[in-house]
SEKOLKE-341927 format. One record per residue: x, y, z of N, C-alpha, C, O in turn. Coordinates in steps of 0.05 Angstrom, whole numbers. Each point is the difference from the previous one (the first is absolute). Example, Ala and Ser with C-alpha at 12.3 -4.5 7.8 and 13.67 -1.06 7.14 Angstrom:
# residues 2
(pt (264, -114, 156), (-18, 24, 0), (18, 24, 0), (21, 0, 13))
(pt (-28, 21, -27), (16, 24, 1), (-15, 22, 14), (10, 22, 4))
//
This chain:
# residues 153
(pt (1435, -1458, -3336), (4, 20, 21), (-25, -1, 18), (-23, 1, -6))
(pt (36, -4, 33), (-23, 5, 25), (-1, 25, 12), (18, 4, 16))
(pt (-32, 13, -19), (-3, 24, 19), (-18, -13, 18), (-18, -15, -6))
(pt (29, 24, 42), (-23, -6, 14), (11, 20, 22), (22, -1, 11))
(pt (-45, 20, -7), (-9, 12, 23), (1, -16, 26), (-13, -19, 6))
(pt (31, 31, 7), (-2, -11, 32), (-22, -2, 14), (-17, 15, -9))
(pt (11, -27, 27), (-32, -11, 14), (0, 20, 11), (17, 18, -2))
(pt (-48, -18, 22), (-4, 33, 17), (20, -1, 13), (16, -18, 3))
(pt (-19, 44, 8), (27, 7, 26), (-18, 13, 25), (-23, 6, -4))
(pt (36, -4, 27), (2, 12, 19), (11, 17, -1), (22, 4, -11))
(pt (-44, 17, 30), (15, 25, 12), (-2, 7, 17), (-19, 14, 9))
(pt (47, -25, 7), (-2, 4, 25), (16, 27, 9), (17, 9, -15))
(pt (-24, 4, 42), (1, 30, -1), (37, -5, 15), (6, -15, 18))
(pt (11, 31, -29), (30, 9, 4), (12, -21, -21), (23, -8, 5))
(pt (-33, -1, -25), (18, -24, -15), (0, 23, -25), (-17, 17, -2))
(pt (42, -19, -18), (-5, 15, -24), (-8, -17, -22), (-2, -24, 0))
(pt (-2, 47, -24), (-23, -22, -16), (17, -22, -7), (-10, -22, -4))
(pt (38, 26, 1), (15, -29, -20), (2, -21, 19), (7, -23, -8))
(pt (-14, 28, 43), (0, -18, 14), (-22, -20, 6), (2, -22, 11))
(pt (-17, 31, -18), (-36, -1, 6), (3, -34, -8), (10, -10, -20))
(pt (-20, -4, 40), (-6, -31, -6), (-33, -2, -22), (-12, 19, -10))
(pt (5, -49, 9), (-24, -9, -13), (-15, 2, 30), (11, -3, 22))
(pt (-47, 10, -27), (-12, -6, 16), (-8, -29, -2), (8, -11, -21))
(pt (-20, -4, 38), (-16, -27, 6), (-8, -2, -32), (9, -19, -13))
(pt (-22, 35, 5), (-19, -6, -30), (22, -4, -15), (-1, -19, -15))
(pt (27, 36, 14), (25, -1, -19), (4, -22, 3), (-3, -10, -22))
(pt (12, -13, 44), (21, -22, 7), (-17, -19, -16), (8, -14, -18))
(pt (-37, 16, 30), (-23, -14, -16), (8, -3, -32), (8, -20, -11))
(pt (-13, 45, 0), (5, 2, -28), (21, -12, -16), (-2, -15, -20))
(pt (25, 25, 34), (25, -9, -15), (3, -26, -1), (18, -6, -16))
(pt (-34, -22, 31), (5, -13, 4), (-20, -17, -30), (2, -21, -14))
(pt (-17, 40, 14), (-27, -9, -16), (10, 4, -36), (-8, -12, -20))
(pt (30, 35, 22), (9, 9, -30), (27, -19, 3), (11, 0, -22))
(pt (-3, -10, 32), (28, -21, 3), (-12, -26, -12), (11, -10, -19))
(pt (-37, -2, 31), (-10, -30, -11), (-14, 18, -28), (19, -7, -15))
(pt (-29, 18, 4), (-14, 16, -26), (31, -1, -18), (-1, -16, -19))
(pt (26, 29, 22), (19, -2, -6), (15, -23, -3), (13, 0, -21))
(pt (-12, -16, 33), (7, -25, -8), (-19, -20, -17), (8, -21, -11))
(pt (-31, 31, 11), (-20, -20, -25), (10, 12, -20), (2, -13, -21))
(pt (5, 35, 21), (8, 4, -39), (26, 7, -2), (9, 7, -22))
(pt (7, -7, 44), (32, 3, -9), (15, -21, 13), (8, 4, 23))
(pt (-1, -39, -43), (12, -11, 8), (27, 2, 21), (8, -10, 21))
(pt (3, 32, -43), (29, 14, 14), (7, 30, -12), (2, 8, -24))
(pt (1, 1, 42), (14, 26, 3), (25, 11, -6), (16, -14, 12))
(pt (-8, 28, -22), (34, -4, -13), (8, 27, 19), (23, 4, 5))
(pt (-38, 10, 3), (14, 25, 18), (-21, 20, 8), (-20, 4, -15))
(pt (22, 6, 33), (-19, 19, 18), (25, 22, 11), (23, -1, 9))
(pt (-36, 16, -14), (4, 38, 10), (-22, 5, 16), (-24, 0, -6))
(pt (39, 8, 34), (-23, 13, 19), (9, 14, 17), (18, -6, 16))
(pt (-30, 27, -19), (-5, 25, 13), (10, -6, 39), (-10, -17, 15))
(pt (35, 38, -4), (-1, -9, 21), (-14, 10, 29), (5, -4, 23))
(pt (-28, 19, -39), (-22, 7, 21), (-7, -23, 18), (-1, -21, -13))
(pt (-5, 16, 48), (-2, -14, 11), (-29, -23, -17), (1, -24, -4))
(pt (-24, 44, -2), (-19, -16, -9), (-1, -17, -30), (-15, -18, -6))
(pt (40, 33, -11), (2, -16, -19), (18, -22, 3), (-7, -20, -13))
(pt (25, 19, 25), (15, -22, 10), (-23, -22, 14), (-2, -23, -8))
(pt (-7, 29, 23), (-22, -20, 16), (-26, -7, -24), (-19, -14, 6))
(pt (21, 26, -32), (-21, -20, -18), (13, -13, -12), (-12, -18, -11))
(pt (40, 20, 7), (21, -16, -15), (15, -17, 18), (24, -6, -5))
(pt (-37, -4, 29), (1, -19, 20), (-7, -30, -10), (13, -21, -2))
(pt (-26, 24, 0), (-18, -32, -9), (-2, 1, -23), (-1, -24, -6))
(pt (-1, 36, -14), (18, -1, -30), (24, -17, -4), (2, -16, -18))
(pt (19, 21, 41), (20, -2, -1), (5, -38, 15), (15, -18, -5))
(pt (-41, 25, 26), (-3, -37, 4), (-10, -12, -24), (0, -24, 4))
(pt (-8, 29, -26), (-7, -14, -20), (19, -7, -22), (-2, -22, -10))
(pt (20, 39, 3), (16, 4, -20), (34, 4, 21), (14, 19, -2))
(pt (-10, -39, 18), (31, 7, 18), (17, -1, -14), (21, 0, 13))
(pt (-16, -1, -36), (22, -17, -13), (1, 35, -22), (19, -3, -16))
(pt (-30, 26, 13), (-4, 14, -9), (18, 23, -4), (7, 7, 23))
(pt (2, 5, -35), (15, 31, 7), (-15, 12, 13), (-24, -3, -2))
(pt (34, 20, 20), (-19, 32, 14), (15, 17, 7), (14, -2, 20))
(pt (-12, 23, -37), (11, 20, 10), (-24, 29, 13), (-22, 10, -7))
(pt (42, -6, 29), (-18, 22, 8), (16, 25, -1), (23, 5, 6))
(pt (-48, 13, -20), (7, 21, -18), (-11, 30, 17), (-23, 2, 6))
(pt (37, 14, -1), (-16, 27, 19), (-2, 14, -24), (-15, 19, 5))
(pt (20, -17, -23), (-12, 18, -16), (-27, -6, -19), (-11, 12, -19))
(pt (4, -38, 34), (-18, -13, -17), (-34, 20, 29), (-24, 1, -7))
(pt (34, 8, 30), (-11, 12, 20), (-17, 24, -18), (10, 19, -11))
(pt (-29, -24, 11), (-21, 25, -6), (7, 10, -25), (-1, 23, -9))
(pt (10, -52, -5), (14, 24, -36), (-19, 4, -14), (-23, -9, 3))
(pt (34, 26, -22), (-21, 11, -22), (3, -22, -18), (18, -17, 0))
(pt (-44, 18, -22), (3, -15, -19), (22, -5, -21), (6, -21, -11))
(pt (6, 48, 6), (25, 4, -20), (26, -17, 16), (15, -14, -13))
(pt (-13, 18, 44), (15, -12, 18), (10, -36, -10), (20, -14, -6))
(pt (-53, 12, 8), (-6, -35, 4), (5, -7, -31), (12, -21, -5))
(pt (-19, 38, -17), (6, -13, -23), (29, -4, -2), (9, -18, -13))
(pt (12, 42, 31), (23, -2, -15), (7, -26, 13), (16, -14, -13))
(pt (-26, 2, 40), (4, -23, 4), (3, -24, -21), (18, -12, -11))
(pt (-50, 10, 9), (-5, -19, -21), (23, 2, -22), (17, -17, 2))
(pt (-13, 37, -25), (10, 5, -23), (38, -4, 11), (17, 11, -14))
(pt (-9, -25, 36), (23, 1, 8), (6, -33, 10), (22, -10, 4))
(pt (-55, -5, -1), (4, -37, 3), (20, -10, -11), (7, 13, -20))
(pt (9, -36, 28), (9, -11, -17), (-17, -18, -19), (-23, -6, 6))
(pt (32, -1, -25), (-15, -17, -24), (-7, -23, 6), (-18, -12, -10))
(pt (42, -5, 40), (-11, -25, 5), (-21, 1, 15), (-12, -22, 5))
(pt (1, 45, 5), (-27, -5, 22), (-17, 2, -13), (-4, 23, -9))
(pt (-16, -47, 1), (-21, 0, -19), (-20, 7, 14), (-16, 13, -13))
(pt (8, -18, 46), (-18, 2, 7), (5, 22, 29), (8, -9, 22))
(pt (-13, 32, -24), (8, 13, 15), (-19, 15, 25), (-15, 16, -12))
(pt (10, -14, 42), (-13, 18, 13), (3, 18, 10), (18, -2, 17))
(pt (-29, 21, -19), (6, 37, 14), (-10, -2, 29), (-20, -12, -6))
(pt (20, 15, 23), (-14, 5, 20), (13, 29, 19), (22, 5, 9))
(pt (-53, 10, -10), (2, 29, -1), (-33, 5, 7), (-18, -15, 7))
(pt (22, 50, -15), (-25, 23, 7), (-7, 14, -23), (11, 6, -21))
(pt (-40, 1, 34), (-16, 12, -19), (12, 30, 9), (3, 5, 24))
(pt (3, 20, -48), (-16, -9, -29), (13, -11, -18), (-7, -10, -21))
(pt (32, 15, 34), (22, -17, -26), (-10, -24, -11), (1, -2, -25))
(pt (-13, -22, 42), (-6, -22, -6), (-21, 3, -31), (-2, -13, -21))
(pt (-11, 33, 32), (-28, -2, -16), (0, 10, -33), (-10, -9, -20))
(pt (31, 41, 28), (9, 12, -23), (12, -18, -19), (-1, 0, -24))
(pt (15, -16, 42), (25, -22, -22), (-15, -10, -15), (1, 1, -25))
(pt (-20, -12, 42), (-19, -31, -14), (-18, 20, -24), (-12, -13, -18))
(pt (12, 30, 18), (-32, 15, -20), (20, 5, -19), (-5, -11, -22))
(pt (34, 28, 23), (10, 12, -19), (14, -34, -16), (4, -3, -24))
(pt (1, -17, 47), (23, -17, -21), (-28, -14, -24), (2, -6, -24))
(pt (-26, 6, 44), (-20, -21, -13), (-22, 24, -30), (-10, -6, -22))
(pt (12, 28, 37), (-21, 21, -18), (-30, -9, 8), (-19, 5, -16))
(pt (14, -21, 46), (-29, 1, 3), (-2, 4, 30), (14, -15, 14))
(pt (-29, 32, -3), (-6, 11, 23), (7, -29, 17), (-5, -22, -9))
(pt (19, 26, 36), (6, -16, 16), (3, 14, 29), (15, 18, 8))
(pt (-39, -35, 6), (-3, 14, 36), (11, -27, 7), (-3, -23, -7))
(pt (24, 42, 33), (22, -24, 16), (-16, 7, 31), (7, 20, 13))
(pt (-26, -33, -7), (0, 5, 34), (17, -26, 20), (7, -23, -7))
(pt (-4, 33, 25), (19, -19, 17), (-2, -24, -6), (-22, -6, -10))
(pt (36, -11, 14), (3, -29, -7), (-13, -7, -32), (-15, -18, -7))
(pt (28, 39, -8), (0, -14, -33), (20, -9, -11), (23, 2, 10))
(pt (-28, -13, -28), (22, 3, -21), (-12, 5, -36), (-23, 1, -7))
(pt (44, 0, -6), (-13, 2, -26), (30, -17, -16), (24, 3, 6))
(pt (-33, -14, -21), (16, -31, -16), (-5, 30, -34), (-20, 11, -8))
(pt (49, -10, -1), (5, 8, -28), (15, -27, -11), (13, -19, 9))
(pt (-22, 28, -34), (27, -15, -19), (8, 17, -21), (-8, 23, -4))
(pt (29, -37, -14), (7, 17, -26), (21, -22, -10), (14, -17, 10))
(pt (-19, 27, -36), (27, -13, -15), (22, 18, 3), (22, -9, -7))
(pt (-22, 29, 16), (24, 9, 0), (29, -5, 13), (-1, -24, 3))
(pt (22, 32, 4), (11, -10, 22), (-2, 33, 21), (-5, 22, -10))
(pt (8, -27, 34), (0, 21, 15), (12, 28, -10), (-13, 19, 7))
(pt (41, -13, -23), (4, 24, -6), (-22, 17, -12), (-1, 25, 1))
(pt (-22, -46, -15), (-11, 14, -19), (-35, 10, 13), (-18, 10, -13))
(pt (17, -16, 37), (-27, 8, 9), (1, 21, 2), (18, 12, 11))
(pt (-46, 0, -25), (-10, 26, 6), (-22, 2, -11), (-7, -20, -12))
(pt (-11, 43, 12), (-30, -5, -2), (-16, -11, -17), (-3, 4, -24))
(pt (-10, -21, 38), (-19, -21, -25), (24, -26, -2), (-9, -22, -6))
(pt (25, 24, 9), (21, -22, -10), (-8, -30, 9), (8, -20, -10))
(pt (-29, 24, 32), (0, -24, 18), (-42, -9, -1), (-18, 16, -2))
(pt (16, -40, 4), (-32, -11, -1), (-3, 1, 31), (14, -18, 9))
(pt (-29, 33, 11), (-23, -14, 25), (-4, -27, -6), (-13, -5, -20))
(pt (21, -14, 33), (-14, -22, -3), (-21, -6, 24), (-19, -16, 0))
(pt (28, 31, 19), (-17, -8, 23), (5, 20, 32), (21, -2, 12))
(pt (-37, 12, -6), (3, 17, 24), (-20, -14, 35), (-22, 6, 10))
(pt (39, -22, -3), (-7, -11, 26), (-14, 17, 27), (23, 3, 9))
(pt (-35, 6, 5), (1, 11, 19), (-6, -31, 20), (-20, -14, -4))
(pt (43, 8, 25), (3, -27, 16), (-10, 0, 20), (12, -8, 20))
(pt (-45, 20, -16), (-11, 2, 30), (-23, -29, 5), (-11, -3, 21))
//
């Protein structure tokens, strides 16, 4: 499992927040966590992302890397809570071995501390890489190892 925080955003004045694009530093970023992403995930079996304008635009060039990929875009994946995002997870199918969230803090962050049981800070353009033996029905706290928390600036 990939959790990754969408790159910075923009806020530009009359846009609402789920509209809000990446600033310059975001487009930068996402581009920077896409090549980081592809050194350690040959292939991707499916991505869930959030259909906030700025999470869609870090799951841009993700998506040039891995085309051949599932992506579904999810609005309830928009500003969810952690309990939200787990029921995600705990609902995968079994064939997606290698799966990415792309989404917001604090859900992002809560997920990653409660699935892993060790403090985890998501600032823009992270991600954090779990694993488990389990299969997805069965995540829940502690269930899952941190193997690695990226920030792609």
């Amino acid at each position: 499992m990939v959790l990754v925080r969408h790159a910075k955003s923009a806020y530009p004045e009359g846009v609402s927040d789920h509209d809000r694009p990446l600033n310059e530093r975001g487009e930068r970023e996402s581009q920077v966590m896409a090549q980081r992403l592809s050194e350690r995930f040959g292939q991707l079996d499916l991505a869930l992302v959030s259909t906030a304008q700025r999470a869609q635009q870090t799951w841009a060039p993700l998506a040039e890397v891995w085309p051949n990929v599932t992506h579904e875009d999810r609005p309830d994946l928009y500003l969810a809570s952690a309990a939200t995002l787990l029921t995600q997870v705990r609902a995968l199918p079994a064939t997606a071995a290698v799966v990415a969230m792309v989404g917001h803090n604090e859900g992002m962050e809560v997920l990653a501390t409660e699935l892993s049981g060790v403090p985890v800070t998501m600032k823009t353009s992270t991600f954090a890489v779990l694993t488990s033996d389990q299969g997805w029905p069965r995540w829940a706290a502690a269930a899952a190892a941190l193997t690695e928390v990226v920030i792609a600036r």
